[in-house]
C-alpha positions as CSV (number, residue, x, y, z in Angstrom):
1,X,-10.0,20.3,70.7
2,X,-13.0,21.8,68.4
3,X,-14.8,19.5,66.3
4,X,-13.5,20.9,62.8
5,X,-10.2,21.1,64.8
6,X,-9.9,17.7,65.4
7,X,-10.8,17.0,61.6
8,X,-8.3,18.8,60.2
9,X,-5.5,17.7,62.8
10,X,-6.1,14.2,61.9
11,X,-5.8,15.3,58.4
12,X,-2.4,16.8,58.5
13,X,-1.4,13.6,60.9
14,X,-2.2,11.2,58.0
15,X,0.1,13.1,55.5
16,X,2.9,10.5,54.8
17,X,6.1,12.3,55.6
18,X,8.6,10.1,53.0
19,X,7.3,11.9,50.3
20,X,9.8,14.1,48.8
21,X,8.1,17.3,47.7
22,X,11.0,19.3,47.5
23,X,10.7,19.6,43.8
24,X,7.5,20.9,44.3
25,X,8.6,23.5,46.6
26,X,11.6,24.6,44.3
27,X,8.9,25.1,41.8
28,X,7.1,27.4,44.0
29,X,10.3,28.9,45.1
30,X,11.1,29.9,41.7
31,X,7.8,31.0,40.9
32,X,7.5,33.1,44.4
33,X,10.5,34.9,43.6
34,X,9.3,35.9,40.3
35,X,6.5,37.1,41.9
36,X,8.0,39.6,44.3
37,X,9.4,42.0,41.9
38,X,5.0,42.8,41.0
39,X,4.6,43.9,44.3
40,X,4.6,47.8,45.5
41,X,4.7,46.7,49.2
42,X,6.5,43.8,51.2
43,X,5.4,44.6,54.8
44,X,3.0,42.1,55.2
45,X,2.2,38.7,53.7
46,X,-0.9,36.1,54.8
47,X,-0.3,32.4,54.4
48,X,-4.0,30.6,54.1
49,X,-4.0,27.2,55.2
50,X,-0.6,27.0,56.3
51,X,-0.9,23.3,57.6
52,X,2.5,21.5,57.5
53,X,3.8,23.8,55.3
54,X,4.3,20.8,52.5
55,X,3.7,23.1,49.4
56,X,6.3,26.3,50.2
57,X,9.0,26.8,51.8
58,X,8.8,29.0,54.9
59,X,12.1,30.4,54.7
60,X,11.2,32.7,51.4
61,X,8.2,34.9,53.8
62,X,10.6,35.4,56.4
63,X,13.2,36.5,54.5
64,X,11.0,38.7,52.6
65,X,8.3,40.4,54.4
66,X,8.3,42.1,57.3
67,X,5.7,40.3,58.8
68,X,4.2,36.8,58.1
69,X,1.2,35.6,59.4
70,X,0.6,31.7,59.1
71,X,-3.1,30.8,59.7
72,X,-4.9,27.9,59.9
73,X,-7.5,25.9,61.8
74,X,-5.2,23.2,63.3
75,X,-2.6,25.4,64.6
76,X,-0.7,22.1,66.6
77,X,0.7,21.1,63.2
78,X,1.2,24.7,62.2
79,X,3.3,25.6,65.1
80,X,5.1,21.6,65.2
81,X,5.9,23.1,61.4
82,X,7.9,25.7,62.3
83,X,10.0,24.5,65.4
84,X,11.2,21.9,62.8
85,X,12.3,24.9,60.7
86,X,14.9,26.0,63.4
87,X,14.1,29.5,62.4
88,X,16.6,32.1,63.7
89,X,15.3,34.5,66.4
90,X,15.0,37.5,64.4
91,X,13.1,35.0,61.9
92,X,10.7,34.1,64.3
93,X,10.0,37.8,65.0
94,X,8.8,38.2,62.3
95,X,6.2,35.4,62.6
96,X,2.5,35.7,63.9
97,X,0.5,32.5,64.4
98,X,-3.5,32.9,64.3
99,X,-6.3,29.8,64.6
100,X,-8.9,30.5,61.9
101,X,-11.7,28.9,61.2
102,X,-12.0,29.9,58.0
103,X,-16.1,28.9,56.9
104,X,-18.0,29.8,60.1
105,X,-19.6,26.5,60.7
106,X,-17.4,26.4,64.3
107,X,-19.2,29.1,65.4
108,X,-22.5,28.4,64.7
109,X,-21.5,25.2,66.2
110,X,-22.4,23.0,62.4
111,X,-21.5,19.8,63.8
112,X,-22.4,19.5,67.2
113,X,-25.7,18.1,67.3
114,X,-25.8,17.6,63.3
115,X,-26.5,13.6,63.5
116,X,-28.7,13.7,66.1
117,X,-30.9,16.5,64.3
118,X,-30.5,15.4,60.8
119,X,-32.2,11.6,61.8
120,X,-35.2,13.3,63.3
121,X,-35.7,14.7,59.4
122,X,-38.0,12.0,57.8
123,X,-38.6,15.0,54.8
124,X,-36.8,16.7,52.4
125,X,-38.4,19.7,53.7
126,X,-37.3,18.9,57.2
127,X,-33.9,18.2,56.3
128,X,-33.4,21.6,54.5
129,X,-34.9,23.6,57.7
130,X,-32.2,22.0,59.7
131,X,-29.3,22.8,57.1
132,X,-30.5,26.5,57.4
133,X,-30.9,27.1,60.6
134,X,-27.1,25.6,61.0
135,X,-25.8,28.4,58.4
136,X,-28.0,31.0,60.0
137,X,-26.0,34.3,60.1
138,X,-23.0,32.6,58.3
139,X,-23.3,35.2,54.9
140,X,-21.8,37.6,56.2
141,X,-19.0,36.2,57.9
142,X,-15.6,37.6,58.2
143,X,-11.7,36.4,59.1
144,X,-8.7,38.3,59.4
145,X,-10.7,41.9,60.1
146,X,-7.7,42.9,62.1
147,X,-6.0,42.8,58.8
148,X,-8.5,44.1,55.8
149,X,-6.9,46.1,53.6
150,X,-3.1,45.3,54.9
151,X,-2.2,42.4,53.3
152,X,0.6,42.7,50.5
153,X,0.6,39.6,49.4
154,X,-1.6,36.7,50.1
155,X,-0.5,32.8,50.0
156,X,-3.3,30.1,49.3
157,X,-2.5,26.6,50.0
158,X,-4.5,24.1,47.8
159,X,-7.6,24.4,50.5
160,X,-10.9,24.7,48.6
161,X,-11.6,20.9,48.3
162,X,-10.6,21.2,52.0
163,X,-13.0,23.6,53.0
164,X,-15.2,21.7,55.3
165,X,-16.9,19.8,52.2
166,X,-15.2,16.2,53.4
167,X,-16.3,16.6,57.0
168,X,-19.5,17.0,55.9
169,X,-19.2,14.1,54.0
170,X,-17.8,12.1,56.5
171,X,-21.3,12.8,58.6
172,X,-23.3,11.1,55.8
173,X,-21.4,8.0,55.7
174,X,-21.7,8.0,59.3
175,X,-25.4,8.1,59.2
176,X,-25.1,5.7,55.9
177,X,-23.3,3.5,58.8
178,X,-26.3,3.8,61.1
179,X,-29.0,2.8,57.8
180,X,-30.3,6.8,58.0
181,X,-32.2,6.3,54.1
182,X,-30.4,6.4,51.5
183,X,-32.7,9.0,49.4
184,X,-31.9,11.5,52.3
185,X,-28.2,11.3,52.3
186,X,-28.4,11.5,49.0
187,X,-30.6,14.9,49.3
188,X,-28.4,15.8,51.8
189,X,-25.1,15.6,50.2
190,X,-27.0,17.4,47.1
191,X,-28.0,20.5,49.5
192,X,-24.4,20.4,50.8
193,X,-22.6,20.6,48.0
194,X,-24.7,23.1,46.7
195,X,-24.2,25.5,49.8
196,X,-20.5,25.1,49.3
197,X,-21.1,27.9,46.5
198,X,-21.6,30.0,49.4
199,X,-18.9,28.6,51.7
200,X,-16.5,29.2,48.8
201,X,-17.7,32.9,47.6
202,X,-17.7,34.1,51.4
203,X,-14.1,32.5,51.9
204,X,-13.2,34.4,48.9
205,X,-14.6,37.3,49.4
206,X,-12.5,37.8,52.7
207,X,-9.1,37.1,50.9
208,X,-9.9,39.9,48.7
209,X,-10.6,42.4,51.1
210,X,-7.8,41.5,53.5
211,X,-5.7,42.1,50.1
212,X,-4.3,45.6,50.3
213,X,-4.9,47.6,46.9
214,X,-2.4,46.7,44.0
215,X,-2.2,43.5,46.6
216,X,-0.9,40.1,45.1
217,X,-2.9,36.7,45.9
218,X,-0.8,33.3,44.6
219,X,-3.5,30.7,44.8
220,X,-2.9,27.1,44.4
221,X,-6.0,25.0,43.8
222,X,-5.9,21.2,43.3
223,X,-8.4,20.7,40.5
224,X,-7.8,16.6,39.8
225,X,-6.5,13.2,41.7
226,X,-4.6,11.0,39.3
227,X,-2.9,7.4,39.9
228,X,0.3,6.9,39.2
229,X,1.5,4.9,36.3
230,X,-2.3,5.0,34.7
231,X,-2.9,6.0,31.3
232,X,-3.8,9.6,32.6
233,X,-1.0,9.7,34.4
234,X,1.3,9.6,31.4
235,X,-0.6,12.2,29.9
236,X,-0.5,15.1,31.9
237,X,3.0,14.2,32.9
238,X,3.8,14.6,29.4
239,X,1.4,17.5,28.8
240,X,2.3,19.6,32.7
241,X,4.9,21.7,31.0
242,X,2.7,22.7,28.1
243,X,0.0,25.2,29.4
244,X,-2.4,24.6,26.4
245,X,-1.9,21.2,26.4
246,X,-3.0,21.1,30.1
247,X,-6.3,23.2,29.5
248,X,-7.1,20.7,26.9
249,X,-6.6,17.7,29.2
250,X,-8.3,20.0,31.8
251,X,-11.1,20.4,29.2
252,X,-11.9,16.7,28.6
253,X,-11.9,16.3,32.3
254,X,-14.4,18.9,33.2
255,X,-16.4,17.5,30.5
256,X,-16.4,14.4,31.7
257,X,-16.6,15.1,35.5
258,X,-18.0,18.3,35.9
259,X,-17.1,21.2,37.7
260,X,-15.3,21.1,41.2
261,X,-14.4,22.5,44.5
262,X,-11.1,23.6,43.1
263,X,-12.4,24.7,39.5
264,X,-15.2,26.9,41.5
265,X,-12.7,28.5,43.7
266,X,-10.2,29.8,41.1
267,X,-13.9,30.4,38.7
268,X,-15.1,32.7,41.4
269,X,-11.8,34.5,42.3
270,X,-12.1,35.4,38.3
271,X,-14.9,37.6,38.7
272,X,-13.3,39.7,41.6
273,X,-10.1,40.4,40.9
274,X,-7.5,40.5,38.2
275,X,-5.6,37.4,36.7
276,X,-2.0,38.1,36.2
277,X,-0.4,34.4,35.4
278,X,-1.9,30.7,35.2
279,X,0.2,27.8,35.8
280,X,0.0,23.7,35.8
281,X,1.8,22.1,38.1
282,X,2.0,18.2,40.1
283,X,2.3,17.5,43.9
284,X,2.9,14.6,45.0
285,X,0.9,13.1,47.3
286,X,1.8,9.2,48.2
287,X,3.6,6.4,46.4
288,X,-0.1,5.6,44.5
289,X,-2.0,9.4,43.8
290,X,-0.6,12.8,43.0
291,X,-2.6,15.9,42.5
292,X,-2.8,18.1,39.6
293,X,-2.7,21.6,40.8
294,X,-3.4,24.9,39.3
295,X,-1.6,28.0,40.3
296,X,-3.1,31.9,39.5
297,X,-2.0,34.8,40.4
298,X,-4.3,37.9,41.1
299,X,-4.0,41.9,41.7
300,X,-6.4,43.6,43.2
């Protein structure tokens, strides 16, 4: 199993399964289906980050498109998904299964020597040489060119905080571990972060051209952890039903935190294509932490 394979297995393994997010999916449900009557075209529709399938409900693509294609870069837990679906034959037809790697550090093989490369660096300069030459070639990659132009609609899991970001971070506490100094993990997760601008408008750029014209993308983004039961908590779980209220709460946050992974995937989507619909919405997580996810809804 590939390195960012492996990551993103273990990832999905860890989800507890007595969480009931069934409301969430009912909400999506609902929201799908309102959705539908927008499109021109029901042929095809692309499921980003398909995982475990904990935020929709599988049921609604194959009833509804002609083909569905579920993608993502563990495909074990994809395809363990749907056997526990019990999908009728003619259902399953109408199903096509792809691996992606969706950033294109797997090719160019990111994480395979990165340690033992990144504690030769003893300069900033040095560490930024070996970050490029690992993204070498990676601006113009591409996903789903089987597909561009075909999609009718697009499905985006809450993925953009997922996006290889915490594997990356998980190799600077690993040198942290191994007392690699501190000023050039801290450089390091500065020039990291910063190429995830790129990560993020490449990733994007590819949903939009796989998206036919007059194609619909619903994209769910978790912008914010909370903790149950906190003061915040309260707030938004009061406020989630109230768009305005939300952006204010949103707002304060931004303010306070800055902008994120999730804010700058939905931010960058903006400048390509057209916003039809924004929505707040909560999905559970654990019993201690729920996220605080924002839905929009584009048109090419």
């Amino acid at each position: 199993m590939k390195v960012i394979e492996l990551f993103n297995r273990n990832l999905n393994k860890s989800t507890i399964e007595s969480i009931d997010s069934t409301t969430f999916k009912e909400q999506i449900n609902l929201l799908l289906n309102s959705t539908l009557v927008r499109l021109s075209g029901k042929e095809k529709a692309i499921v980003i980050g398909a995982g475990k399938m904990n935020d929709f409900s599988l049921s609604f693509f194959v009833k509804n498109f002609e083909e569905t294609v579920l993608t993502d870069v563990d495909l074990l837990s994809v395809n363990e998904s749907v056997r526990y679906e019990r999908l009728s034959k003619k259902e399953n037809d109408r199903l096509t299964r792809i691996r992606i790697e969706y950033t294109g550090f797997e090719i160019n093989h990111f994480f395979s020597d990165f340690k033992e490369r990144i504690v030769n660096c003893h300069s900033y300069d040095k560490l930024e040489k070996v970050i490029k030459s690992k993204l070498d070639g990676l601006e113009n990659y591409k996903f789903l060119k089987d597909y561009e132009g075909k999609a009718d609609f697009i499905y985006v899991s809450p993925i953009y905080t997922q996006l290889v970001y915490n594997q990356l971070l998980r190799e600077c506490a690993v040198l942290r571990e191994n007392r690699y100094p501190e000023h050039f993990i801290k450089y390091l997760e500065e020039i990291l972060l910063d190429e995830m601008v790129g990560v993020i408008d490449r990733f994007n750029n590819n949903l939009v051209d796989t998206l036919k014209e007059n194609g619909i993308m619903f994209v769910l983004s978790d912008i914010f952890q909370v903790d149950i039961g906190s003061e915040f908590h309260v707030r938004v779980k009061n406020g989630i039903k109230n768009f305005d209220v939300m952006e204010e709460i949103y707002s304060g946050y931004q303010a306070k935190f800055g902008t994120g992974l999730g804010d700058y995937g939905l931010i960058n989507l903006d400048e390509k294509v057209n916003s039809l619909l924004s929505r707040w919405l909560i999905w559970p997580y654990d019993d201690k932490k729920v996220f605080v996810v924002k839905l929009k809804i584009f048109k090419k």
